[in-house]
C-alpha positions in Angstrom: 0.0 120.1 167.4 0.8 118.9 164.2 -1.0 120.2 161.0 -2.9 117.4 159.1 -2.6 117.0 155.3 -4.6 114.9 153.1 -2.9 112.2 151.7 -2.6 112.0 147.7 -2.4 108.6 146.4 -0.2 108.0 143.3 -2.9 107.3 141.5 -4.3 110.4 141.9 -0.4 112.0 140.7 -0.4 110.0 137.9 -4.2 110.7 136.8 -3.7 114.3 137.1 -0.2 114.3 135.4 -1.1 112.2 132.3 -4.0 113.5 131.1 -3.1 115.4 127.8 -5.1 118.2 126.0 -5.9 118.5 122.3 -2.8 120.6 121.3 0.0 118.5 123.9 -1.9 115.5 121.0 -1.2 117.4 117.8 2.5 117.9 119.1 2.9 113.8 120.4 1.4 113.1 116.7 3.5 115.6 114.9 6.7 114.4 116.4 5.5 110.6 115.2 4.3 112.0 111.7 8.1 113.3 110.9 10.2 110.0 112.4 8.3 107.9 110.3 10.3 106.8 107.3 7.2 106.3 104.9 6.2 110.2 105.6 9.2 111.7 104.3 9.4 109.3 101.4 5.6 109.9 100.2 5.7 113.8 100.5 9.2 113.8 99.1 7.3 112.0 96.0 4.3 114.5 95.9 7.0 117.9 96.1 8.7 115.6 92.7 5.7 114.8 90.8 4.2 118.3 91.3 6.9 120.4 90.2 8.5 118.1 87.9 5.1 118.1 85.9 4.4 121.9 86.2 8.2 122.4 85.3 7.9 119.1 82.4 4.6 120.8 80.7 5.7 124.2 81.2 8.9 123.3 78.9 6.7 121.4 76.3 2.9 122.7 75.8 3.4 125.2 73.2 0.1 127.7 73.5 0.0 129.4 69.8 0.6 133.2 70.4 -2.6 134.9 69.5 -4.7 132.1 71.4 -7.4 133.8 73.3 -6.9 134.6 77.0 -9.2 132.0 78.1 -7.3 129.3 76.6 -3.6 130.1 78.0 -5.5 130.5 81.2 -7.0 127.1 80.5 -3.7 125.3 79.8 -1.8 127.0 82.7 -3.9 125.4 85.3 -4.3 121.8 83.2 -0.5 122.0 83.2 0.1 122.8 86.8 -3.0 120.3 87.9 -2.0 117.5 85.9 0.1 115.8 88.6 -3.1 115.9 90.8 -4.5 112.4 90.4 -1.2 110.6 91.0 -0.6 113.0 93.8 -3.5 111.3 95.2 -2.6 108.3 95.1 0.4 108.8 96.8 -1.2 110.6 99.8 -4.0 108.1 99.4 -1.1 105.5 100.4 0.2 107.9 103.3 -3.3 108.6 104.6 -3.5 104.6 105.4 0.0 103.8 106.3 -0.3 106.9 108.9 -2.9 105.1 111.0 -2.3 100.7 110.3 1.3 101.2 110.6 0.6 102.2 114.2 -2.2 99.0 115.0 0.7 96.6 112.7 3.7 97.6 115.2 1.3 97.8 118.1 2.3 100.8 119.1 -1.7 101.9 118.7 -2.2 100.8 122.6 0.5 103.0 123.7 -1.4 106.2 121.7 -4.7 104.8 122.9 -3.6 104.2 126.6 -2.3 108.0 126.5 -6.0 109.2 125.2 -8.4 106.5 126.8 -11.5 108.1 124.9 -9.6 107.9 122.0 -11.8 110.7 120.1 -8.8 113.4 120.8 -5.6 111.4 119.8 -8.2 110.3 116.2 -8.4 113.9 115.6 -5.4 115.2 116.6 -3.8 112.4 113.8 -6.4 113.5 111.6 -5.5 117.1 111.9 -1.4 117.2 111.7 -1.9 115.1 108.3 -4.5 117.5 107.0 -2.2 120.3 108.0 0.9 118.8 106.4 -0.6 117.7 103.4 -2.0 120.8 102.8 1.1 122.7 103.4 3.5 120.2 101.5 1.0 120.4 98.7 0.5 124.3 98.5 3.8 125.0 98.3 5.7 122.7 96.2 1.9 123.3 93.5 3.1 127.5 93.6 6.5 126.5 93.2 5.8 124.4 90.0 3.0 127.4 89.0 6.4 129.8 89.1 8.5 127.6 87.3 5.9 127.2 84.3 4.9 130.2 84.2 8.7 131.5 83.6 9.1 128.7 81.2 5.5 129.4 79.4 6.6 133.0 79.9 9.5 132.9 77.6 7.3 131.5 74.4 5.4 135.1 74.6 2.1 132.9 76.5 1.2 134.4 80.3 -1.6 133.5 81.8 -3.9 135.6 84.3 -2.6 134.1 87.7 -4.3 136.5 89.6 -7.7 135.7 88.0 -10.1 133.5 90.4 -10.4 130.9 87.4 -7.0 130.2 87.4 -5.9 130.8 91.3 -8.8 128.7 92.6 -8.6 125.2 90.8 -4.7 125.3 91.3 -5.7 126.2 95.1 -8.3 123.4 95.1 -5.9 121.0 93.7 -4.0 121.1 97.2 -7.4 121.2 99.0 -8.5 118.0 97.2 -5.5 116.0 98.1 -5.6 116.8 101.3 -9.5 115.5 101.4 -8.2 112.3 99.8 -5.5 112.2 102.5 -8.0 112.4 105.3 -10.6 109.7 103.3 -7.6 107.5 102.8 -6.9 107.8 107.2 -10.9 107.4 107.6 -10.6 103.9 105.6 -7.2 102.5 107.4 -8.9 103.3 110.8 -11.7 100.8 110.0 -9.8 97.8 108.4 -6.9 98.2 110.9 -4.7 97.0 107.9 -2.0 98.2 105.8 -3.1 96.2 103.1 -6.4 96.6 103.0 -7.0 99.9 103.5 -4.2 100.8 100.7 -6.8 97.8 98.5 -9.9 99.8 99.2 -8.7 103.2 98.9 -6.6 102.6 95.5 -10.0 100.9 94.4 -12.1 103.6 95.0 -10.1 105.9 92.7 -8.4 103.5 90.1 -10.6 100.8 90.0 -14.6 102.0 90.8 -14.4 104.6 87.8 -13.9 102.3 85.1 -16.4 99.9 86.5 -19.1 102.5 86.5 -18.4 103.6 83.4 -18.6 100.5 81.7 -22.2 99.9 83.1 -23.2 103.4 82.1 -21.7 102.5 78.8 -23.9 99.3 78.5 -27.0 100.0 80.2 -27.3 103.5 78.8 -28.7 104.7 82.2 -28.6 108.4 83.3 -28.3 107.5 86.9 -24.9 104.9 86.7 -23.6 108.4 85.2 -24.8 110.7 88.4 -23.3 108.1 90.7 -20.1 108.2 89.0 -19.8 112.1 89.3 -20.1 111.6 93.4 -17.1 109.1 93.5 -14.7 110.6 95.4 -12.2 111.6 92.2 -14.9 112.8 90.2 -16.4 114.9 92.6 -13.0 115.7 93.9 -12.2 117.2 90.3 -14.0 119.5 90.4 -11.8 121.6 93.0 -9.3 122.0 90.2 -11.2 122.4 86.8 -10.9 124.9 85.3 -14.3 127.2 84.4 -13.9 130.6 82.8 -17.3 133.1 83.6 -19.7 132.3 81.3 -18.7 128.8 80.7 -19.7 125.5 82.1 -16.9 122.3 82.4 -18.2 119.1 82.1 -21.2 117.4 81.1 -24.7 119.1 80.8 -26.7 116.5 81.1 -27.9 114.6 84.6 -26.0 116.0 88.0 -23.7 118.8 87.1 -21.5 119.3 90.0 -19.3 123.1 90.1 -16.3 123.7 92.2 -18.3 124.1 95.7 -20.4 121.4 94.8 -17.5 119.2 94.0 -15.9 120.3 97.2 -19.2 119.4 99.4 -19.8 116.0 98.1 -16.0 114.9 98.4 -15.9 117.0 102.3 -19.3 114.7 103.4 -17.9 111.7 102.3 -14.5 112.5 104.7 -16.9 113.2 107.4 -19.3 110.0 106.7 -16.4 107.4 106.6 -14.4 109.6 109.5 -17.3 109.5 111.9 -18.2 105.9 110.8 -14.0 104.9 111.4 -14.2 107.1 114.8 -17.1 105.3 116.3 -16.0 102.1 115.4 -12.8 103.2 116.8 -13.7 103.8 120.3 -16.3 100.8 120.9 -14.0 97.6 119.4 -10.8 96.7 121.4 -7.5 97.2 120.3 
C-alpha cells in the first residue's frame, strides 16, 4: 500500500510564495527609494539648503543685545525656517518623480504585478517617503538649529530652544515638508507624468498664491482671502510660525488658522488627493 498525497499544482507554489505583506513592501520600496539617482540628489539638496541657511543667517542676523526674549526667540526659528519653502519645492519635485518615474520606465507593472490590489505597494511607497523625508528633514533642520545657535551664541543673543514656541515651528517645519512630499506623490499618482505632476504641484505653491492674491487685491473680497489661507503653503505655514503666548501671527480678520489648524487643513488635503490618486489607481489599467 502506498500512501496517497495530494498533488500541489505550481500554481498553487507560486500563489502562496509570492504574496508579500505590508512590511516585505516597505523593504522592496525602500531598497528602490535609495538606487534611484534623483533620491539622493533631491535630499542631498534639502540637507544643503537647510543648514546652509540656518548656518548663512546665523552668521549674519545681528539681534541687538538687550532685545526682548520674545524677539531672539522670534528670529531663531525665522532663521532656522527660512529654507522651508524652497525645501518644499524640492521634495515637491521628489514626491512626483518617486511615483511617474516608475509608470515612465514601466517598471510600475512589475510593482503592481507583485501587489495585484495595489492599495499595499501605494502605501508602502507612500510610507518609506514620508519616513525618509521626515528623517532627512529633522536632522539636517537640528543640525542647522546647532550651528546658528553657536554662531548667534557668540554675538551674546540665545534663544529659548527648549521653549514650545520655538521647538515646535522648527519641528513643524520638518512635518510640513513631509506633507508636501506626500501631496506632491498623491498628484504624480493621478497624472502618471513626470511633467505634469512636477506642473501641477509647483503651481499649487508658486503659482496659485499670487493669483489669489491679486483677485483679493482687486475685488476686495473677504472670502478670495480665506481660500488663500487653505492653500496648501499657507496653511502649511502655519506648522512653523512662530507664536509667543499671548500673541497671535497673522492676520485677524476672516479665517485665522493656528499651528493645529494649519496642520489639519494641509493633513486633509494629503488624504483627499491620496485617497482620490489611490482609487483611481486601482480601477484604470496600467
Amino acid at each position: 500500500m502506498s500512501a496517497t498525497t495530494s498533488p500541489t499544482t505550481p500554481s498553487t507554489r507560486m500563489h502562496g510564495a509570492t504574496r508579500l505583506s505590508f512590511p516585505h513592501l516597505v523593504r522592496s520600496e525602500w531598497i528602490k527609494l535609495r538606487s534611484i539617482r534623483s533620491t539622493f540628489w533631491c535630499y542631498a539638496i534639502l540637507v544643503v539648503l537647510t543648514i546652509g541657511m540656518a548656518a548663512l543667517l546665523g552668521a549674519f542676523v545681528v539681534v541687538p543685545e538687550n532685545a526682548p526674549q520674545t524677539v531672539m526667540n522670534a528670529n531663531f526659528v525665522s532663521i532656522n525656517t527660512t529654507g522651508v519653502s524652497l525645501s518644499a519645492l524640492v521634495v515637491g519635485v521628489l514626491g512626483v518623480l518617486i511615483i511617474t518615474g516608475e509608470y515612465g520606465t514601466g517598471q510600475v507593472r512589475s510593482t503592481f504585478t507583485a501587489d495585484p490590489r495595489r492599495t499595499g505597494v501605494i502605501l508602502a511607497k507612500a510610507t518609506v517617503l514620508a519616513l525618509t523625508t521626515f528623517v532627512v528633514s529633522l536632522v539636517s533642520t537640528w543640525i542647522g538649529v546647532v550651528l546658528s545657535a553657536l554662531l548667534l551664541s557668540s554675538d551674546g543673543t540665545a534663544a529659548q530652544i527648549g521653549d514650545p514656541s520655538v521647538f515646535m515651528p522648527i519641528l513643524g517645519s520638518s512635518v510640513y515638508v513631509t506633507l508636501l512630499a506626500l501631496l506632491a506623490y498623491g498628484i504624480g499618482l493621478l497624472v502618471r507624468s513626470s511633467a505634469g505632476g512636477i506642473a501641477i504641484t509647483l503651481g499649487i505653491l508658486l503659482v496659485l498664491p499670487v493669483i489669489l492674491s491679486l483677485v483679493a487685491g482687486l475685488l476686495n473680497a473677504d472670502w478670495v482671502g480665506d481660500v488663500f489661507r487653505f492653500l496648501p503653503d499657507q496653511a502649511g505655514s502655519q506648522l512653523f510660525a512662530y507664536s509667543s503666548s499671548g500673541a497671535e501671527a497673522g492676520p485677524t480678520s476672516g479665517i485665522v488658522l493656528n499651528g493645529w489648524g494649519g496642520f489639519g487643513v494641509l493633513a486633509a488635503e494629503v488624504f483627499v488627493v491620496g485617497a482620490l490618486a489611490l482609487t483611481v489607481a486601482r480601477r484604470r489599467d496600467v
